[in-house]
C-alpha positions in Angstrom: -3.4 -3.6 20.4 0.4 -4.1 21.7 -1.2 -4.8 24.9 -3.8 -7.3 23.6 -0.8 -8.7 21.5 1.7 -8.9 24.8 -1.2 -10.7 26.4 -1.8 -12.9 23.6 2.0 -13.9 23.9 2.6 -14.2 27.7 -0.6 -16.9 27.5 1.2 -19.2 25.3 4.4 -19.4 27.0 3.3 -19.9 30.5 0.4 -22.6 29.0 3.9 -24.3 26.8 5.6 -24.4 30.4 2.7 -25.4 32.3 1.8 -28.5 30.2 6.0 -29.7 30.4 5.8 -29.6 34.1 2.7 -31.5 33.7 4.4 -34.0 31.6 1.7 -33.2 28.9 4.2 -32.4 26.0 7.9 -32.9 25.8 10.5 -30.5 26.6 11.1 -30.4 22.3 7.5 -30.0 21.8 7.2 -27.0 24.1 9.6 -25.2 22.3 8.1 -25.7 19.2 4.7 -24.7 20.0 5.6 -21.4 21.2 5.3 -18.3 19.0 8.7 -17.5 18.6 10.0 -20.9 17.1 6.3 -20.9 14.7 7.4 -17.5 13.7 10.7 -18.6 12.9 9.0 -21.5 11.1 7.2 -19.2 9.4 9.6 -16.6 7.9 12.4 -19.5 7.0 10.1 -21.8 5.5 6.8 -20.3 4.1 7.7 -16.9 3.4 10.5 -17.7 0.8 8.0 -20.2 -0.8 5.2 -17.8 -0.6 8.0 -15.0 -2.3 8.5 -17.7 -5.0 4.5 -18.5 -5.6 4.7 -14.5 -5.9 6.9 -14.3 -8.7 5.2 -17.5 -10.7 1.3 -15.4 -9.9 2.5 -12.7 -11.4 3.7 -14.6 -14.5 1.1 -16.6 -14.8 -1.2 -13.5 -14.7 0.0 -11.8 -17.3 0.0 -14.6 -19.4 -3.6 -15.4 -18.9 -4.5 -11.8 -19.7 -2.6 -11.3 -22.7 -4.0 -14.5 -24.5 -7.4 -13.7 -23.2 -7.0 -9.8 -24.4 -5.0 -11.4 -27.7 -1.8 -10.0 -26.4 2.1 -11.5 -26.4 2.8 -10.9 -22.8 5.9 -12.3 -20.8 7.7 -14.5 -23.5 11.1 -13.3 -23.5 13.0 -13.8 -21.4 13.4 -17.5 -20.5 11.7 -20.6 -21.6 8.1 -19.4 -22.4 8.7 -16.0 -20.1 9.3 -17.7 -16.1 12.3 -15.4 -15.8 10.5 -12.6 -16.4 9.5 -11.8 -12.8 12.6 -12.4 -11.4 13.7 -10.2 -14.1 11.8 -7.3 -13.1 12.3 -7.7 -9.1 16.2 -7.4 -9.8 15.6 -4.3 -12.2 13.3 -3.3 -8.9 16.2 -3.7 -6.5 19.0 -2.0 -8.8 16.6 1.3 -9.1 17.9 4.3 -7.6 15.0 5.7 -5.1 14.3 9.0 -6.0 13.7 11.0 -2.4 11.0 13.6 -2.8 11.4 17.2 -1.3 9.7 18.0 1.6 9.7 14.1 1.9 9.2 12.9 5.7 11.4 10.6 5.4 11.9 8.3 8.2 7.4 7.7 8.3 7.5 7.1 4.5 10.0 4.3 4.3 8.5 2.8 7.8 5.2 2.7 5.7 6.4 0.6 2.9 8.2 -1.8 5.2 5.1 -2.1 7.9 2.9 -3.0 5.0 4.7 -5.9 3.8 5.6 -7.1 7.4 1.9 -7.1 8.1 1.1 -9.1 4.9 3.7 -11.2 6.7 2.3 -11.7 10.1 -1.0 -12.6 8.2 0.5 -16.1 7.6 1.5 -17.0 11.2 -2.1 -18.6 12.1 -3.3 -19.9 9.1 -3.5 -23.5 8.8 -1.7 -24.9 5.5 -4.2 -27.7 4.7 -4.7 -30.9 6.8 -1.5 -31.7 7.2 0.8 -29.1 7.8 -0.1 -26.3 10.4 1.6 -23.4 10.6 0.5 -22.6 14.2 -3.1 -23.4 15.3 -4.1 -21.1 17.7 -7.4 -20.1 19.7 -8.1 -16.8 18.7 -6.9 -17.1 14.8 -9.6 -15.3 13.2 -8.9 -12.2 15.8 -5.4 -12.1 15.1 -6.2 -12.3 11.1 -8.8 -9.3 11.4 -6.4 -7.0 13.6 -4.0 -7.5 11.8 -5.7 -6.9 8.0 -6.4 -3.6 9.9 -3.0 -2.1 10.3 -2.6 -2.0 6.6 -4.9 1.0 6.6 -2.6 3.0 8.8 0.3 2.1 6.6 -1.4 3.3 3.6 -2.8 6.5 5.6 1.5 7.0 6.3 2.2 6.2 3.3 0.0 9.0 1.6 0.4 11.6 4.6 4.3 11.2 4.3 4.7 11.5 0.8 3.9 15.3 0.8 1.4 15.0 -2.7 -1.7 16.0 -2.5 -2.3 13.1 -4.9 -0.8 10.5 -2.8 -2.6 12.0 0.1 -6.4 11.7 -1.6 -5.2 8.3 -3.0 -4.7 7.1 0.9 -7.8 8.9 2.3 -9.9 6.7 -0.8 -8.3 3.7 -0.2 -8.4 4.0 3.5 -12.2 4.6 3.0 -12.4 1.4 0.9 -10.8 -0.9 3.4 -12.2 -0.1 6.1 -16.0 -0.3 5.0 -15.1 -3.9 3.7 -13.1 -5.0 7.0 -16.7 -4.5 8.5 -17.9 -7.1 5.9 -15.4 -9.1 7.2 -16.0 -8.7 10.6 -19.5 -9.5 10.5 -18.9 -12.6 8.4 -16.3 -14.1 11.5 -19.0 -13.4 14.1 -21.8 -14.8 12.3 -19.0 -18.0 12.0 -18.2 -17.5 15.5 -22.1 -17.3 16.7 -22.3 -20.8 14.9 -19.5 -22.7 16.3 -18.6 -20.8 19.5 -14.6 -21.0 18.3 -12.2 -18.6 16.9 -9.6 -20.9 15.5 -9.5 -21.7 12.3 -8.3 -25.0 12.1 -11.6 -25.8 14.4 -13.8 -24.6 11.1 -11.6 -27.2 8.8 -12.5 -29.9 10.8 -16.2 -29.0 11.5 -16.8 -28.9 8.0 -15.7 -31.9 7.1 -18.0 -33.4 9.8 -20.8 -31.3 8.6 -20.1 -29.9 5.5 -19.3 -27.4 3.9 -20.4 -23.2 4.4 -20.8 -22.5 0.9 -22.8 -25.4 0.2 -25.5 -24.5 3.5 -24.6 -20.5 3.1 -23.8 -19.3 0.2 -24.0 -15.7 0.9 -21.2 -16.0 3.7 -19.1 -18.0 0.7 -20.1 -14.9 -1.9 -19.5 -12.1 1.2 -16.4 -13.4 2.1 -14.9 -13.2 -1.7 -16.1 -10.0 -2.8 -14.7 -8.6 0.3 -11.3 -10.1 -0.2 -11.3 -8.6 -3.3 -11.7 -5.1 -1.7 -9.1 -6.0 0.7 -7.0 -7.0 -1.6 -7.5 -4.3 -4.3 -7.9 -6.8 -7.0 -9.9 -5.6 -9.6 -12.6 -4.8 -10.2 -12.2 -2.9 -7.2 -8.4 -1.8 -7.6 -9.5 1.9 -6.9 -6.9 2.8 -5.0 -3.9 2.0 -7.8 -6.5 2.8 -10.8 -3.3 4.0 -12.9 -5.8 6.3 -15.6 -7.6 8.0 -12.5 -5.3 8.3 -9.4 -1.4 8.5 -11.3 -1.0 5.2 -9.0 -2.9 6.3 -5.8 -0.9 6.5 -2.8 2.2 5.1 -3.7 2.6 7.5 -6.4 6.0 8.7 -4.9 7.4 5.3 -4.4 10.2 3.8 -6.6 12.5 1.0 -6.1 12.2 -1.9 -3.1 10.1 0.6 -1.8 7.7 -0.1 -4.3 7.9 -3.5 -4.3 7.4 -3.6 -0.8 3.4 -2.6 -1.4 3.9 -5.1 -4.8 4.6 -7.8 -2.5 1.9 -7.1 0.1 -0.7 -7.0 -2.3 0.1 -10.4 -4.1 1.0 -11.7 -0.1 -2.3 -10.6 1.1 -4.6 -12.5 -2.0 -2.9 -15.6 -1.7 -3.9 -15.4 2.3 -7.2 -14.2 0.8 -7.3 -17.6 -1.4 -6.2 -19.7 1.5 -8.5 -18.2 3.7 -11.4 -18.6 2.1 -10.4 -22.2 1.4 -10.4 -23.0 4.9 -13.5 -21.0 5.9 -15.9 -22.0 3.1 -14.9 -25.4 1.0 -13.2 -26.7 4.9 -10.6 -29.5 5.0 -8.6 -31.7 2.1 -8.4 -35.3 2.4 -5.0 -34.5 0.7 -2.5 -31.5 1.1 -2.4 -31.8 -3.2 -6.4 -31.3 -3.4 -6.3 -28.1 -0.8 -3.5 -26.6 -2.9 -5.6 -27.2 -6.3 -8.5 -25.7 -4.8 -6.5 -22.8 -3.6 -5.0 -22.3 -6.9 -8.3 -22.3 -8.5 -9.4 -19.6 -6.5 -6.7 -17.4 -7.3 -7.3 -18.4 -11.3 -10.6 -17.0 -10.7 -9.2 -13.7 -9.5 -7.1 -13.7 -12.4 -10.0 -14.0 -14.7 -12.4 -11.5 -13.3 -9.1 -9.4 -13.3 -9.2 -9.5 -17.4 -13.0 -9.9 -18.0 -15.0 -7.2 -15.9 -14.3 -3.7 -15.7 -13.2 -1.7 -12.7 -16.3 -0.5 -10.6 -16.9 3.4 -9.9 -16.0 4.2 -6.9 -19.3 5.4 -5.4 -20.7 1.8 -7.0 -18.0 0.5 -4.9 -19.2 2.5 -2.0 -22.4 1.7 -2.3 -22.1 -2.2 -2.8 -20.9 -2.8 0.7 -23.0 -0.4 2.6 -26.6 -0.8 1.0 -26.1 -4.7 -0.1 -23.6 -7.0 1.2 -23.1 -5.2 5.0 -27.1 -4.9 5.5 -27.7 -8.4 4.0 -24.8 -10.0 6.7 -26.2 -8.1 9.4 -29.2 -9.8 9.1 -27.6 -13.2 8.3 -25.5 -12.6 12.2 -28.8 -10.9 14.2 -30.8 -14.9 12.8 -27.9 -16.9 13.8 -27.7 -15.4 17.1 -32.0 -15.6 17.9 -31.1 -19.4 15.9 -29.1 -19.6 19.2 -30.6 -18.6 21.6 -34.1 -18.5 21.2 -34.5 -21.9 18.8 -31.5 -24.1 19.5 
């Protein structure tokens, strides 16, 4: 992987040179195509916004729960509760960590961090509707999937350096979980890939809009893809590995403080990318960046609502879901694109 991800940024700056000796781009635009500056871009500009559409989710889905569930929720503290997140992130940050004995210490706060720079790095190649593009690149849905896969190994760390046997079975279920739907996942971009022979993602925006959309042709791609970002996400109802009654939190159960947060923050990070995602895969391109936003939203809304209106799956349900439905049934869906392709087209 550090090799692949050396290689990956070695190609853009000598193809950013290449095309200024060439005349191709300016000198300015060279500079801003390159990695570095779109990181830079990314972390200044959308990560604070995306820290602030954090705090406003997890208002907003509380409050939607609590009148559904005929609750008071956040109402407190500000005008109709908004300064109740910000309230509980500073109460977050003021906690004293409590350090566990036996605690490795140096793996398990490396494990906290990694997951929420991961959530992060998520963002880097995701294009923000039709008119603002974060950094359009060839091999977007390879970086997306690699990526999504290093959160397993932070959660494996997480539980191994906790020293708790339940922390420890939390990370070897949720590890389990994950890594069964990242093969739903993976199946789902290479039956996209077999169809339009690219692996950016801003080249499935605009060949939908020429075409139309996936969900409407595909359905099962549109209902694969959201049931497996669910998983991914552990939004309920498939929050095994934090399912408070069974698992005392799961693997995190020894985290307090920022350090906690840091796995709060990757979770709500990784289903707005989840949201955006499927936006961009399955509905395709806005005509405005106010209509992709709206649709976004709604997607997350809907996560929110299955959140307070279905109950959380067993876990061998959960288990069994992915490998004897949903992976079989997208199997099949990639081997007929691929004869479509070769054999009919």
């Amino acid at each position: 992987m550090i090799d692949y991800m050396t290689w990956f940024w070695v190609k853009h700056l000598v193809r950013g040179i290449a095309n200024w000796i060439e005349g191709k781009i300016t000198f300015t635009e060279m500079i801003y195509s390159h990695w570095s500056c779109m990181w830079a871009f990314t972390y200044c500009l959308v990560l604070p916004l995306l820290l602030i559409a954090t705090a406003i989710l997890t208002h907003h889905e509380r409050a939607i729960i609590a009148d559904i569930q005929f609750r008071k929720g956040p109402r407190k503290i500000g005008s109709g509760g908004l300064l109740q997140p910000f309230a509980d992130a500073f109460k977050l940050l003021a906690k004293e960590h409590i350090s566990v004995r036996f605690l490795r210490e140096y793996v398990f706060e490396i494990a906290s961090v990694s997951s929420f720079i991961f959530a992060a790095f998520l963002w880097v190649v995701l294009p923000l509707g039709s008119e603002i593009i974060t950094c359009a690149d060839d091999y977007g849905l390879v970086w997306t999937f690699n990526i999504s896969l290093f959160h397993v190994f932070c959660i494996i760390l997480a539980g191994w350096s906790s020293y708790s046997k339940y922390a420890n079975l939390g990370s070897y279920r949720t590890s389990a979980q994950l890594v069964s739907y990242e093969l739903i996942i993976g199946t789902v971009f290479s039956a996209l890939f077999s169809m339009l022979k690219d692996l950016n993602i801003l080249t499935y925006l605009q060949d939908q809009f020429i075409v139309g959309s996936f969900s409407y042709f595909l359905p099962a791609l549109g209902i694969s893809i959201f049931i497996s970002t669910l998983a991914e996400s552990c939004r309920h109802p498939f929050d095994l590995p934090e399912a408070e009654a069974e698992l005392v939190s799961g693997y995190n159960v020894e985290y307090s403080s920022i350090r906690f947060a840091m796995f709060f923050l990757a979770e709500y990070l990784s289903l707005i990318f989840s949201a955006f995602l499927i936006n961009d895969l399955i509905f395709g391109e806005s005509f405005s960046i106010i209509l992709y936003l709206s649709r976004t939203a709604a997607i997350i809304y809907i996560v929110v609502f299955i959140r307070s209106l279905i109950p959380r799956y067993r876990y061998d349900h959960l288990m069994s879901i992915n490998w004897k439905v949903i992976l079989p049934m997208m199997s099949s869906y990639l081997f007929y694109f691929i004869y479509l392709q070769n054999f009919v087209l």
